[in-house]
Backbone as numpy.savetxt, mean C-alpha at the origin, in Angstrom:
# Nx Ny Nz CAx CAy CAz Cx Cy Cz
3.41 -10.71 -7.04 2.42 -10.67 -5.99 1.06 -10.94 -6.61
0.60 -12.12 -6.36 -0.70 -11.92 -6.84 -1.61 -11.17 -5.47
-2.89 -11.43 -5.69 -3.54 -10.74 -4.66 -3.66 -11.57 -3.58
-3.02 -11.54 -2.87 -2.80 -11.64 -1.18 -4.51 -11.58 -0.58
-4.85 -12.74 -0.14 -6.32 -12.62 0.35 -6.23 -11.88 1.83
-7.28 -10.78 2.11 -7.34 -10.43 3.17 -8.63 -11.59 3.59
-8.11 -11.94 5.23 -8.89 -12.64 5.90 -10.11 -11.95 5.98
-11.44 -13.05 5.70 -12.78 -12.71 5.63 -13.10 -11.84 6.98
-12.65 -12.43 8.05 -13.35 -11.78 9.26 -12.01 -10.43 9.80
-11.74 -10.14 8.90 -10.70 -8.88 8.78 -11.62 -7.44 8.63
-11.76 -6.15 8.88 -12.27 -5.22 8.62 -11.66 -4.20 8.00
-11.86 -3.34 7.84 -11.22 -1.66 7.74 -10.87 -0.84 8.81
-9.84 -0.52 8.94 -9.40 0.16 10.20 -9.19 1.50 9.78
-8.67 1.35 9.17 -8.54 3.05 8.67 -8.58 3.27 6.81
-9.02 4.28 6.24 -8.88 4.80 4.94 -8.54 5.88 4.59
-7.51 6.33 3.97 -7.14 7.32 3.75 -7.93 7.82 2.56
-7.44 9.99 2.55 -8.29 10.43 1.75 -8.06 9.62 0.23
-8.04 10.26 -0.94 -7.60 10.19 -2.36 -6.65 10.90 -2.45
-5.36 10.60 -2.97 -4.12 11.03 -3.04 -3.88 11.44 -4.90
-3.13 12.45 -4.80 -3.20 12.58 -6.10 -1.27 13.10 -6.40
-0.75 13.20 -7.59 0.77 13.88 -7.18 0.82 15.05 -6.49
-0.40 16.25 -6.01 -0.11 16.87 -5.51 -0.09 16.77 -3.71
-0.83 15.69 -3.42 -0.67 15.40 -2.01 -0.06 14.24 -1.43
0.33 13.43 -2.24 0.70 11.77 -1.80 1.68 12.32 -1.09
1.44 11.37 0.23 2.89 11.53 1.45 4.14 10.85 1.12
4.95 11.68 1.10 6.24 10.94 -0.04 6.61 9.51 0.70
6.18 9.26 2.11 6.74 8.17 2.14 5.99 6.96 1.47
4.58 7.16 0.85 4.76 6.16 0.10 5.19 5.82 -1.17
5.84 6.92 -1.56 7.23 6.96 -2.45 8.47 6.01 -2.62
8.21 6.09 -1.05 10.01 5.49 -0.99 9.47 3.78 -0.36
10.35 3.13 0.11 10.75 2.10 0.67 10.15 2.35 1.68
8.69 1.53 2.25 8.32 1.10 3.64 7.31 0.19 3.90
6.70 -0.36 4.59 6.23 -1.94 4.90 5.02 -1.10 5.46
3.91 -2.11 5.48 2.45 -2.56 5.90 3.25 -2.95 7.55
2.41 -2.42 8.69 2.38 -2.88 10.04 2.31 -4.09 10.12
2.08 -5.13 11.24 1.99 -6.51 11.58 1.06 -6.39 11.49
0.43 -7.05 11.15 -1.26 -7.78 11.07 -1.84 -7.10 10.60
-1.48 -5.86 9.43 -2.68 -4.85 8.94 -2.09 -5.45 7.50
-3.28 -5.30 6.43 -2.59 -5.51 5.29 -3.41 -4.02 4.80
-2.45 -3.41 3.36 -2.97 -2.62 3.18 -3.81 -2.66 1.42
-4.71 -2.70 0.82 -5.50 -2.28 -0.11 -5.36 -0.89 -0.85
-4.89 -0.67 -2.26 -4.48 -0.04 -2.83 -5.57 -0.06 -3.84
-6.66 1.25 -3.65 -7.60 1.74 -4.89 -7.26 2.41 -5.75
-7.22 1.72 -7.07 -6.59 3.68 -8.06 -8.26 3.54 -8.72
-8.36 4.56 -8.39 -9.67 5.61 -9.55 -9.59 6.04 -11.04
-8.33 6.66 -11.06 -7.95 7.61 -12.33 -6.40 7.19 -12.20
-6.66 6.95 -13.16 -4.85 6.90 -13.70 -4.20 5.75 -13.74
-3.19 5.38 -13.14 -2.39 3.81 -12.96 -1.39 4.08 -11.54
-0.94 3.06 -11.29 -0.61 3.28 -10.23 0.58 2.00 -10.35
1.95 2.03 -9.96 2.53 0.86 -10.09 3.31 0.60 -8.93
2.79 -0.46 -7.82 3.36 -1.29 -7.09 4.49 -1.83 -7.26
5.91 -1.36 -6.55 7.15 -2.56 -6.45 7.01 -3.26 -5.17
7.23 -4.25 -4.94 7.34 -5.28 -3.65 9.20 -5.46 -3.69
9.28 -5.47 -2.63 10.85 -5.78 -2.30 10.72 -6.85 -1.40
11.93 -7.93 -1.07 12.28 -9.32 -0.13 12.58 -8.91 0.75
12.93 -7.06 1.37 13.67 -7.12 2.33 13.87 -5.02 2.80
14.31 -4.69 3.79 13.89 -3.82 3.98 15.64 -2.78 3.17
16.53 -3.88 3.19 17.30 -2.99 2.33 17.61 -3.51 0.86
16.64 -4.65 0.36 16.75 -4.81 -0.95 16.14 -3.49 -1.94
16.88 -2.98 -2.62 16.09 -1.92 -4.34 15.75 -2.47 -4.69
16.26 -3.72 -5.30 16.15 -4.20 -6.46 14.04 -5.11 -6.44
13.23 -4.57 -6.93 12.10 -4.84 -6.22 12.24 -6.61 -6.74
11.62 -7.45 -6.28 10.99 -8.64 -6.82 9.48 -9.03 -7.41
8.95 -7.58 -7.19 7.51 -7.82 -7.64 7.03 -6.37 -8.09
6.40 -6.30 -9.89 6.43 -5.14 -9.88 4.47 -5.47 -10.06
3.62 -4.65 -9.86 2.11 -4.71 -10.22 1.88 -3.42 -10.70
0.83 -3.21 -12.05 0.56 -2.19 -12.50 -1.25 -2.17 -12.14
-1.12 -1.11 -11.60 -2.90 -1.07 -10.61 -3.18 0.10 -11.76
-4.42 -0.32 -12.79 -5.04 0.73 -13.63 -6.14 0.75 -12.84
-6.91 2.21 -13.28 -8.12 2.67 -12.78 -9.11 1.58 -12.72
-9.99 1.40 -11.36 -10.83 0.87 -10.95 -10.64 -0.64 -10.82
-8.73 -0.42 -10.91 -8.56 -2.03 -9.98 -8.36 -1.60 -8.67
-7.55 -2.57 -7.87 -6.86 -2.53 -6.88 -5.69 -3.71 -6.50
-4.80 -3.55 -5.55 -4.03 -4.84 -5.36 -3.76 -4.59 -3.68
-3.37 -5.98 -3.38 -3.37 -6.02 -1.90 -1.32 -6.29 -1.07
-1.62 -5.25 -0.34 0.35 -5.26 0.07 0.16 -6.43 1.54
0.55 -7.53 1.80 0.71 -7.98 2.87 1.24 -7.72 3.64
1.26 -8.01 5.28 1.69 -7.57 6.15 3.05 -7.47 6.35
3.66 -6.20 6.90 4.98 -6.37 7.22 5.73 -6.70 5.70
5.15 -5.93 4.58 5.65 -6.05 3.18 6.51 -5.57 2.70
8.11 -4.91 2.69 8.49 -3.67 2.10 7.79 -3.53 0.88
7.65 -2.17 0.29 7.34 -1.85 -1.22 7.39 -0.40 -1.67
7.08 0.13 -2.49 6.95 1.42 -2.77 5.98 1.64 -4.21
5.58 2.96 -3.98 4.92 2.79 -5.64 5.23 4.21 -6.25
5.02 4.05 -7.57 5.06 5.58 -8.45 3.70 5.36 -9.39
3.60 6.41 -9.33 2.17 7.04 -10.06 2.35 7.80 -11.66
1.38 8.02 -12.17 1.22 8.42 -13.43 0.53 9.88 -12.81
0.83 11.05 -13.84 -0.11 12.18 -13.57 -0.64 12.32 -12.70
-1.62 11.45 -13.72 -3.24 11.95 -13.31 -3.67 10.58 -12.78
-2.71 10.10 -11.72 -3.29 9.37 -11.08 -4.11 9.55 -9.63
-5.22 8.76 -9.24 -5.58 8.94 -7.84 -6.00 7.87 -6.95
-5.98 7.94 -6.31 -6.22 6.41 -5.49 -5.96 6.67 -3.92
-6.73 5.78 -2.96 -6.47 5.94 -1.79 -6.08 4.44 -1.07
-6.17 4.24 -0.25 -5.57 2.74 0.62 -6.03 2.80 1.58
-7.22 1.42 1.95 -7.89 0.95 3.04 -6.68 0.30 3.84
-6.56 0.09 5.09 -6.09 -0.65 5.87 -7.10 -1.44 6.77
-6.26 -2.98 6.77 -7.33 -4.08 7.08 -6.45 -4.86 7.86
-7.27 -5.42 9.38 -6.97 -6.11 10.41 -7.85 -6.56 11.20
-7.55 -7.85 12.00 -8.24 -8.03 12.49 -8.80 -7.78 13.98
-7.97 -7.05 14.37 -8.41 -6.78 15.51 -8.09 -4.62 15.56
-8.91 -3.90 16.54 -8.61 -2.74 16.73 -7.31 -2.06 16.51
-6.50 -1.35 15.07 -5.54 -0.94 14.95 -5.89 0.77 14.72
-7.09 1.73 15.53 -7.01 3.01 15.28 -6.05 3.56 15.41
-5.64 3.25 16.96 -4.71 4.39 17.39 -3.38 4.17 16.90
-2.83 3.08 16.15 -1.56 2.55 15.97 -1.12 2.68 14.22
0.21 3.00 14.21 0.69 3.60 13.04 0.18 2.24 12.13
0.29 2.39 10.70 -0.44 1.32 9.62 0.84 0.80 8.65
1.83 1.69 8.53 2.97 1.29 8.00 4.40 2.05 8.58
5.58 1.50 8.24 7.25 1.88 8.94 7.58 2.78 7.68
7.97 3.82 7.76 9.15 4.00 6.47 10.41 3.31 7.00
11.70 3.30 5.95 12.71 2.48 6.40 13.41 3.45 7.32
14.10 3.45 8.22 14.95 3.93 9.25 14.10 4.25 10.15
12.99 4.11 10.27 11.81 4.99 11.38 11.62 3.73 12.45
């Protein structure tokens, strides 16, 4: 995956707090996709952070692995499966970006949901 351009006239719809191992919501642990038309932005601060991309919503086997160190970021495209694992003392949060009004509407699927 390289970095997936978010469209210029795209915004921020939502940002979550800073996640750390003691609060990350396990589903972004496991296997689940970016909504239609939102892509999501992955900040790490402290620590590393490592992105798998999968082809498919029941492929494991990932096809794309990215290692996000502190004060990068990388971008998940829409409707992406993926999952990530963290280091420690990692922290980082994730903008979500679209182009049109996505408040009220969920930002990613876990798988079976």
């Amino acid at each position: 995956m390289s970095h997936h351009r978010i469209p210029a006239d795209w915004t921020i719809q939502r940002s979550t707090p800073f996640f750390t191992k003691d609060n990350v919501p396990a589903a972004l642990l496991s296997h689940h996709n970016t909504a239609k038309e939102v892509f999501g932005q992955l900040c790490v601060m402290e620590g590393t952070v490592t992105y798998y991309g999968f082809p498919d919503s029941e492929n494991m086997e990932p096809e794309v692995t990215v290692v996000i160190n502190a004060g990068q970021f990388a971008t998940s495209p829409p409707e992406y499966w993926h999952r990530i694992a963290m280091s420690d003392d990692a922290q980082f949060n994730i903008n979500f970006w679209s182009d049109t009004d996505k408040k009220d509407q969920p930002m990613f699927h876990v798988k079976g949901s």
